[in-house]
C-alpha positions, 0 to 999 in steps of 0.5 A, a space after each residue: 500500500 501507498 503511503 500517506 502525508 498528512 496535512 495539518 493545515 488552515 494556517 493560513 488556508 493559501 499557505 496550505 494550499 502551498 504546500 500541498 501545491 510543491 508536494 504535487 509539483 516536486 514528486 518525480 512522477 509519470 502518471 496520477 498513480 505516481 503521485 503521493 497520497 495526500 489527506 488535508 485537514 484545512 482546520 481554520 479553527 486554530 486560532 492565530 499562534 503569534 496573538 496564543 504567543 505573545 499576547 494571551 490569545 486563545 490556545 491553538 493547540 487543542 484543534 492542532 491536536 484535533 487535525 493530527 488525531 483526525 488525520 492520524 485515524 485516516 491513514 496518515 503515515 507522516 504529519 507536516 505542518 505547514 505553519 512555522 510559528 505553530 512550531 511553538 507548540 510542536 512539543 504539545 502536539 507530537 505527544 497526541 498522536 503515535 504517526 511521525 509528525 516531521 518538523 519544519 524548523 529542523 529539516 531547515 537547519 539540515 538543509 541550510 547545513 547541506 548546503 554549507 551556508 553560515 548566516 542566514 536572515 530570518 522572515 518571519 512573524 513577531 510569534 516565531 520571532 520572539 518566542 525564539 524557535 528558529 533560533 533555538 534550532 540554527 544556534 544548535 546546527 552553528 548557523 548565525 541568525 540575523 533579524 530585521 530591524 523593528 522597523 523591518 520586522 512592521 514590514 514584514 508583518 505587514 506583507 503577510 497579515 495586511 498583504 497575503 492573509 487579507 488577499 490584498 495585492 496593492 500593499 506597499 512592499 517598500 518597507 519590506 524591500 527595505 527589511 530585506 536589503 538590511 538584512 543582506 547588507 548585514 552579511 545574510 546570505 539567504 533569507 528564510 522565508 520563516 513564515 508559509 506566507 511568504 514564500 506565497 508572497 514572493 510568488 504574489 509579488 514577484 519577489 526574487 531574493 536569495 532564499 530557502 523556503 521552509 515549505 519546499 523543504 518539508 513538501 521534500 523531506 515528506 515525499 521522501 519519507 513516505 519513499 517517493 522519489 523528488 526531481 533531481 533539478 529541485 536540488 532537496 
């Protein structure tokens, strides 16, 4: 029997929509049947992580945990979460289920290592940014982590609350140019694109920026764990 990933999704549901978008995209694959079985719980009924974090908003984890136990009963051999400020919570989630559940922030660092980068910039939301998670896992692999300014980190903010999550493609991305400029100058020699809607974004904004994007290296890590095959020319 064919394995299957499962997608602890709705954060946000177009960042989901990524994700499951790459797996499809990067399995080396000749027909339908080549393809990766998928089961998705779009559960927009977790509450927002970064507001859970930082400022007392409800707690996300009881319908994360409802998503990985719903997508455990279905047949999920491995979970992935396509939310990397959920991460947080990831040690609150895994005890729940008895499936694999594969975490994003890790197989970053691997693939930042793999490929022999020392400094990177991280984009992402206030919760990641503050609650450290990022920083925890780079600083245990040796890479050096840079951060926008308070300025650039509004910005940032901005292009994913105001611009990709609002479904708004007129937002001033000035700011955020600006944020990522700073960053480079600063030694960076890619971003981290550490929120699922950036890469979004990048592809909304025609934004093009050295970068790893987080969801193509677990839409990667995922389809080689349930042993299909990834395309040679996606380099993961």
């Amino acid at each position: 029997m064919k394995k299957t990933i499962g997608i602890v999704g709705g954060m946000g549901p177009l960042a989901t929509c990524d994700l499951f978008k790459k797996i499809v995209e990067i399995t080396d694959a000749a027909c339908d049947q080549d393809h990766v079985r998928v089961c998705i719980d779009s559960n927009t009924e977790i509450s927002d992580r970064t507001a859970a974090i930082l400022s007392g908003g409800k707690n996300p984890v009881p319908e994360m945990v409802k998503s990985a136990v719903r997508l455990q009963g279905m047949g999920a051999d491995v979970l992935i979460m396509p939310c990397n400020t959920a991460h947080y919570f990831y040690n609150q989630i895994v005890p729940f289920v008895d499936t694999p559940f594969l975490n994003m922030l890790e197989e970053t660092a691997k693939e930042i290592k793999r490929r022999g980068i020392k400094k990177v910039g991280l984009l992402a939301t206030d919760g990641t940014c503050q609650s450290g998670v990022y920083k925890t896992v780079f600083d245990a692999a040796g890479i050096e982590m840079l951060s926008p300014s308070p300025v650039g980190q509004q910005a940032v903010m901005d292009v994913i609350y105001k611009g990709v999550k609002a479904g708004n493609l007129s937002i001033d991305l000035s700011g955020f140019n600006k944020a990522m400029d700073e960053l480079f100058e600063a030694g960076a020699e890619v971003l981290v694109l550490g929120c699922t809607e950036l890469p979004v974004a990048f592809e909304l904004f025609h934004i093009d920026r050295p970068n790893i994007d987080p969801t193509l290296v677990l839409a990667a890590a995922a389809v080689r764990f349930v042993g299909a095959k990834v395309k040679e020319e996606v380099g993961y």
